[in-house]
C-alpha positions in Angstrom: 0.0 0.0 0.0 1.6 3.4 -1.0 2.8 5.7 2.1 1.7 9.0 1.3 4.2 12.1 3.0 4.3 15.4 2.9 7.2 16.8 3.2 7.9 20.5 3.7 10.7 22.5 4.1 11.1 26.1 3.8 14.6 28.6 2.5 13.5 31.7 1.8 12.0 32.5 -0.7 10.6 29.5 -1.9 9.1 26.7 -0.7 9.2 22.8 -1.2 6.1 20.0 -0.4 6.6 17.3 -1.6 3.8 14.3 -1.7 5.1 10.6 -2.6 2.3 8.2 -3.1 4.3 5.7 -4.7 3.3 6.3 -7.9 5.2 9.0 -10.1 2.2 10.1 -12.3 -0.1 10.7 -9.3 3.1 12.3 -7.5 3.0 15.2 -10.0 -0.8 15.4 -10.4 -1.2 15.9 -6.4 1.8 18.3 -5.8 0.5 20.8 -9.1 -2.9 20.4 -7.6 -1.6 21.4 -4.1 0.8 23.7 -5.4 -1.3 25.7 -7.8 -4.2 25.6 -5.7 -3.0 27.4 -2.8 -2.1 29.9 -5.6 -5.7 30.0 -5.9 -6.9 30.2 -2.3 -4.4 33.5 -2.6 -5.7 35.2 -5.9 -9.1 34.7 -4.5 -8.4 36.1 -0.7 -6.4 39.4 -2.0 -9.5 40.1 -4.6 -12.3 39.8 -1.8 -10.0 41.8 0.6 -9.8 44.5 -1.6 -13.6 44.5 -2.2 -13.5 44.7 1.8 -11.2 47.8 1.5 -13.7 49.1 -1.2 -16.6 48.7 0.4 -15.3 49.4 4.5 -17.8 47.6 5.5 -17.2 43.3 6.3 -20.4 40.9 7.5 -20.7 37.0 7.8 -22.4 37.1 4.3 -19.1 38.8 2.8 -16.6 36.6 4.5 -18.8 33.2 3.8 -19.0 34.4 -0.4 -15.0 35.1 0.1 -14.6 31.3 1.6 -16.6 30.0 -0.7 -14.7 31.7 -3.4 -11.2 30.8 -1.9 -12.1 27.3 -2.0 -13.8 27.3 -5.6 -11.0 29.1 -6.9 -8.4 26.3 -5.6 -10.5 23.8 -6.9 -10.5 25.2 -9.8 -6.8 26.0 -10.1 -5.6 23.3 -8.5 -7.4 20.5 -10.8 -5.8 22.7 -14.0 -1.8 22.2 -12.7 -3.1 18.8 -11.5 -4.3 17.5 -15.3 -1.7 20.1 -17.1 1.2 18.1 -15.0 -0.6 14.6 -15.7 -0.9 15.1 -19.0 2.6 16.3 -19.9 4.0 14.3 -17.7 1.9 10.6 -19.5 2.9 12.6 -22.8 6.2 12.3 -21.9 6.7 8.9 -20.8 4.2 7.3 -23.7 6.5 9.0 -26.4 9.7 8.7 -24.7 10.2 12.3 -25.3 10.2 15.9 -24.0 9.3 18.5 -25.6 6.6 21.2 -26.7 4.7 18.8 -28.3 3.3 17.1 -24.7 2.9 21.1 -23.6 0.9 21.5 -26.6 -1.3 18.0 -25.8 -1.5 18.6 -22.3 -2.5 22.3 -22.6 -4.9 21.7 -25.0 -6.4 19.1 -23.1 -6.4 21.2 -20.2 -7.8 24.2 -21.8 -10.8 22.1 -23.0 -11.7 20.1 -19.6 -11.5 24.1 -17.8 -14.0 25.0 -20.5 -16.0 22.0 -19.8 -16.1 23.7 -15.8 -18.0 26.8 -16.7 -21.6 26.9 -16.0 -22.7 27.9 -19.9 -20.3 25.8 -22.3 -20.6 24.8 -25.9 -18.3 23.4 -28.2 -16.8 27.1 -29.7 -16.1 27.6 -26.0 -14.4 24.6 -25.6 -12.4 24.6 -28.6 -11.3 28.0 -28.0 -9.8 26.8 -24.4 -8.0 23.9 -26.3 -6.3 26.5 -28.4 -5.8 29.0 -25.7 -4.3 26.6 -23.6 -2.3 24.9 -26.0 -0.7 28.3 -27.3 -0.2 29.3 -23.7 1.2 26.0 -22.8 3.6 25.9 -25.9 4.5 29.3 -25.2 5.9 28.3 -21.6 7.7 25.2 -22.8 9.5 27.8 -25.3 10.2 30.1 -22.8 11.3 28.1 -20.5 14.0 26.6 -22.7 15.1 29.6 -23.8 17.6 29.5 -20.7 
């Protein structure tokens, strides 16, 4: 039965957690999932507390929508690194290679199953969010080999 551990360890200014379930495809799905997501729980708590600012004024109604926004949002974000990193990384291993191509597949992939998340979808919306996230995807892989 796989040990799952999480592991964190802090140097400024970054920080490590690391999550080994014993498999490595589910290793990277759960760590971009945690990763991104509390990302998510942080773009979603500095927009409501600038509303709060805005406004001046704070109730239980306001801080339950901002809760139930922090945890939507890291949902949200957290099952896009989660099936980006999945993708890429089964892309990877089923054609022994690494390159743009998987960050092209697994963006595009992504992009459609975040489209399939909104409340009104239809097929233009989901084919733009393969594109969108393919290019964006693609565009990152490029980047980041540019070093």
């Amino acid at each position: 039965m796989p040990e799952v551990r999480v592991n964190a360890h802090g140097n400024s200014p970054s920080v490590d957690v690391l999550v080994d379930t014993g498999n490595p495809l589910l290793n990277r799905v759960v760590d971009g999932f945690v990763k991104v997501g509390g990302v998510g729980v942080l773009h979603a708590a500095s927009q409501e507390c600038t509303k709060f600012l805005l406004k001046e004024e704070t109730n239980k109604k306001s801080l339950e929508h901002m809760v139930n926004r922090m945890g939507k949002e890291a949902a949200q974000w957290g099952l896009v690194a989660g099936l980006y990193s999945g993708m890429t990384y089964s892309m990877q291993e089923a054609r022994g290679v690494h390159d743009w191509k998987n960050a092209l597949l697994g963006g595009a992939l992504t992009g459609a199953a975040l489209a399939l998340t909104e409340s009104e979808y239809g097929h233009e919306r989901v084919i733009r969010g393969a594109i969108t996230g393919g290019a964006i995807a693609t565009a990152a892989e490029f980047l980041r080999n540019l070093t």
